[in-house]
Every structure is written in C-alpha cells, then in structure tokens.
C-alpha positions as CSV (number, residue, x, y, z in Angstrom):
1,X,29.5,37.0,-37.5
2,X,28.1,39.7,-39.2
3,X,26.8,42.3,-36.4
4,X,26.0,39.4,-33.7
5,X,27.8,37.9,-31.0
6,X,27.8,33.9,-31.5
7,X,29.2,33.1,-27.8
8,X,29.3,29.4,-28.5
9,X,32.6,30.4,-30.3
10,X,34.1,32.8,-28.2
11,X,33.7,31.4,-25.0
12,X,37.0,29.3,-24.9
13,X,38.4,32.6,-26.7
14,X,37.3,35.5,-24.3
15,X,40.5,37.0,-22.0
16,X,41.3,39.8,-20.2
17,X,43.5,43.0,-20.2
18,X,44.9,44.9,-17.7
19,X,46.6,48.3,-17.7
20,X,44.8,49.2,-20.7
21,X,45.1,53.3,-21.0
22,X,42.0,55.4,-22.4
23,X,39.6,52.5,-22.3
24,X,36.5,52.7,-21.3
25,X,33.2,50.8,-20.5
26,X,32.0,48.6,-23.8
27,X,34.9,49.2,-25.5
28,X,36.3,46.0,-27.8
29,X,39.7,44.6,-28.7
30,X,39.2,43.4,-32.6
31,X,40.7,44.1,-35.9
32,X,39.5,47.0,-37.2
33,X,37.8,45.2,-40.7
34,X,35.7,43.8,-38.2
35,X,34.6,45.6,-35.4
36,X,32.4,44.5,-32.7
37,X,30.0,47.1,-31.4
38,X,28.4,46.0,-27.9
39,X,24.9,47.4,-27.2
40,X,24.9,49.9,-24.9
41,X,23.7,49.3,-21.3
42,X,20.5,51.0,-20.3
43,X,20.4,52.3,-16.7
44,X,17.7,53.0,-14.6
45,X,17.1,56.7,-13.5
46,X,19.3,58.0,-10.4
47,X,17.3,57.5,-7.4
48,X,19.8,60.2,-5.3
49,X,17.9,63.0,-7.9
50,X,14.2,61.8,-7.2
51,X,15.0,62.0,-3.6
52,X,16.3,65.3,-3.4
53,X,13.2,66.4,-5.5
54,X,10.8,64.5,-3.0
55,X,12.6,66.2,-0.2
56,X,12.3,69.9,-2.0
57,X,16.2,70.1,-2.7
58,X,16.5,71.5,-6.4
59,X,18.8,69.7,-8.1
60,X,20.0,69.2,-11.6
61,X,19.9,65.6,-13.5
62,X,23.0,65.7,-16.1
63,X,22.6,62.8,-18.3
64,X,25.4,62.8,-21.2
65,X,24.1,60.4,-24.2
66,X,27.9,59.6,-24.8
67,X,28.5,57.8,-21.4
68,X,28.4,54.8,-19.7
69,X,27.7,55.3,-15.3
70,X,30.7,57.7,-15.5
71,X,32.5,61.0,-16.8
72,X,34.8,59.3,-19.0
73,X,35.1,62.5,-21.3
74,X,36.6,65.4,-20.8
75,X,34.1,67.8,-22.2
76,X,31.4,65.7,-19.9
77,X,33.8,66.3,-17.1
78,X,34.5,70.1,-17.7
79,X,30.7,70.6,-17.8
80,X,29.6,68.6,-14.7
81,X,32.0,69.4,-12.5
82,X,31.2,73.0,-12.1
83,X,27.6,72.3,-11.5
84,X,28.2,69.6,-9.2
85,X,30.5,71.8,-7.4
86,X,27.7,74.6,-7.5
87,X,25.6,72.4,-5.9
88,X,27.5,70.9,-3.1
89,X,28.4,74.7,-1.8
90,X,24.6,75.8,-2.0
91,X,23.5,72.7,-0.3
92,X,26.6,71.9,2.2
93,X,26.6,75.9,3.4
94,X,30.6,76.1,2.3
C-alpha cells in the first residue's frame, strides 16, 4: 500500500481484539515488514485549563508529545501525577 490506507480493501478485512495487554490508542496489528503507522489525532486545547485561567486559578497545562488523551506511559504518569496531586491540595484546602 506503500504508506496509505486503501480502505476499499480492508473494509471486509477490519476486526477487533479484545484483552489486548500494553496497547494503546493508534496502535496496529500487522506484520512487522509492513507496518502501518496511523496519523496521530490532533486534539483541541483543554477547556478545564483556560477556565481556571479565566477564573484566576493558576494552573499548569502538561501536554506530553508522546500521548494520545491519556497517561499511557509511565514516565508521563510519574511526572503528572505529583503535580496534579500538588494542585488538587492547594486548590481543594486538604
């Protein structure tokens, strides 16, 4: 197909999976001499973080360029979670 989905030919082959472990968001089930690479999804920019601004609540955007809408990856994980926790004691008083 060389780099582009021709869907006309898949779409009687397309299937799904379930109980997959370790699989994430735009991930693809092909041999590995030919791999299919989906696009990745553009999202729009969190509304919840403009509010806060707009409401003079500082808060902290964390995009991670290796993510989908999600912390899929540990290291993403080990570095948000902290500052999410941070943030909920500061603005929930606990």
């Amino acid at each position: 197909m060389s780099g582009q989905i021709n869907w006309k030919q898949l779409e009687e082959k397309i299937g799904a999976v379930v109980k997959l472990k370790d699989t994430h968001t735009g991930n693809t089930l092909c041999p590995p001499k030919h791999p299919l690479t989906l696009p990745k999804v553009a999202y729009p920019k969190p509304n919840i973080h403009a509010s806060l601004v707009a409401r003079g609540i500082q808060s902290e955007l964390l995009i991670y360029d290796d993510e989908g809408h999600g912390l899929a990856k540990r290291a993403n994980r080990l570095d948000a979670l902290p500052k999410m926790l941070a943030f909920l004691r500061k603005n929930l008083n606990i």
